[in-house]
Each structure stands twice: as C-alpha cells, then as structure tokens.
C-alpha positions as CSV (number, residue, x, y, z in Angstrom):
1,X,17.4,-19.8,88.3
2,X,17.0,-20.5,84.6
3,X,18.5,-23.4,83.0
4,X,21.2,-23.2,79.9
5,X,19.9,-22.7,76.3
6,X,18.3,-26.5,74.8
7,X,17.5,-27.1,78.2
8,X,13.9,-28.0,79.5
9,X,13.0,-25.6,82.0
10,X,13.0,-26.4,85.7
11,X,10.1,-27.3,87.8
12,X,9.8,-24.0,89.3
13,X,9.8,-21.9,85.8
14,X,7.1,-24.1,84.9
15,X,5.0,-23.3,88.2
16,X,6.1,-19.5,87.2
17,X,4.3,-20.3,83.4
18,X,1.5,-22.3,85.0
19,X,0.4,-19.3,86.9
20,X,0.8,-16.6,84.6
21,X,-1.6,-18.6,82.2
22,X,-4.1,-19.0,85.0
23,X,-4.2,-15.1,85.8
24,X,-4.8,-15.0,81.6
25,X,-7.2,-17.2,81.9
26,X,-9.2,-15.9,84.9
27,X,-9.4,-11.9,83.2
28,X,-12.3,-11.1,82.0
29,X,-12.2,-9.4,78.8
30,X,-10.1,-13.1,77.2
31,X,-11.7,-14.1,74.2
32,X,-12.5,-17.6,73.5
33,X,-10.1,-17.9,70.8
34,X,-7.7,-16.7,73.6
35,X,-9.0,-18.9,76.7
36,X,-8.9,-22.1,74.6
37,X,-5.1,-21.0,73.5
38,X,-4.1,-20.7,76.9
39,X,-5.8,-23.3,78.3
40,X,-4.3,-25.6,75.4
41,X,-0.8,-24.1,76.8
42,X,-1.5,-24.5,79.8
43,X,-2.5,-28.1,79.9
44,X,0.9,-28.8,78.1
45,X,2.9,-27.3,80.9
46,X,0.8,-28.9,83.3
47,X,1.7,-32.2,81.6
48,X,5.6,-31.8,82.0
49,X,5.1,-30.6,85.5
50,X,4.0,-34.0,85.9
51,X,6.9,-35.7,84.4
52,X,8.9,-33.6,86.1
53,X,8.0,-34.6,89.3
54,X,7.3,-38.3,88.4
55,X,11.1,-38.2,87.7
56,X,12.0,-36.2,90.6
57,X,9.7,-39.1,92.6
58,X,11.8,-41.6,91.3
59,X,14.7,-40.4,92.2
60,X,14.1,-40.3,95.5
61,X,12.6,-43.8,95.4
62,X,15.8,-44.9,93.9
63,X,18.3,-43.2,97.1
64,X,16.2,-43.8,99.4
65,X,16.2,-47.9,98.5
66,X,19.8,-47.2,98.1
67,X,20.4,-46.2,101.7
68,X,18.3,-48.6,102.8
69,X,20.0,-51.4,101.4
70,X,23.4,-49.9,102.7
71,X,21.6,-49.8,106.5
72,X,21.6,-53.7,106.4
C-alpha cells in the first residue's frame, strides 16, 4: 500500500527497498563505485527502518501501559 505524496514511506516499502539493494549488491558484475552507492543507500533505509519500528515499539509500550492501568 503506498503512502500519499510528502509522506515517509511505510515500514514494508522500506523492507521492499532494503531487498532490492541487497539483490544489487549481491550481483556480480557491481562496480565498486556502484556497491559503495548502494551500500551507502542502503544503510540509510536501514536506519529509518529502525526508527520506524522504535516508534512502532513505543506505541505499543504506551497501549499496552494504558490498558494495564485501566485493568486496576
């Protein structure tokens, strides 16, 4: 599902990017120009992947305290 324009991508369009990099990375005939590009990209969606879920993580931190505190 992709998200409206200005929007970040989701999670799972940056898996989608994060794999196609790492097929361009693993063929042989890359360059090392091109391998340090893509690893360089690569590295960058790795990094919002990780804020991504960090937030996602945190949401579910926050609900789950939430309905825990409405249990007592």
């Amino acid at each position: 599902m992709s998200r409206a324009a200005g929007k970040e991508p989701g999670l799972e369009e940056n898996f989608a990017k994060l794999e196609a990099t790492i097929e361009r990375l693993e063929t042989e005939d890359i360059s090392l120009e091109d391998a340090f590009a893509a690893y360089s990209e690569g590295m960058m969606i790795l990094k919002t992947c990780n804020g991504q879920i960090d937030r996602v993580e945190k949401q579910v931190l926050k609900l789950t305290e939430q309905g825990t505190l409405e249990a007592l």
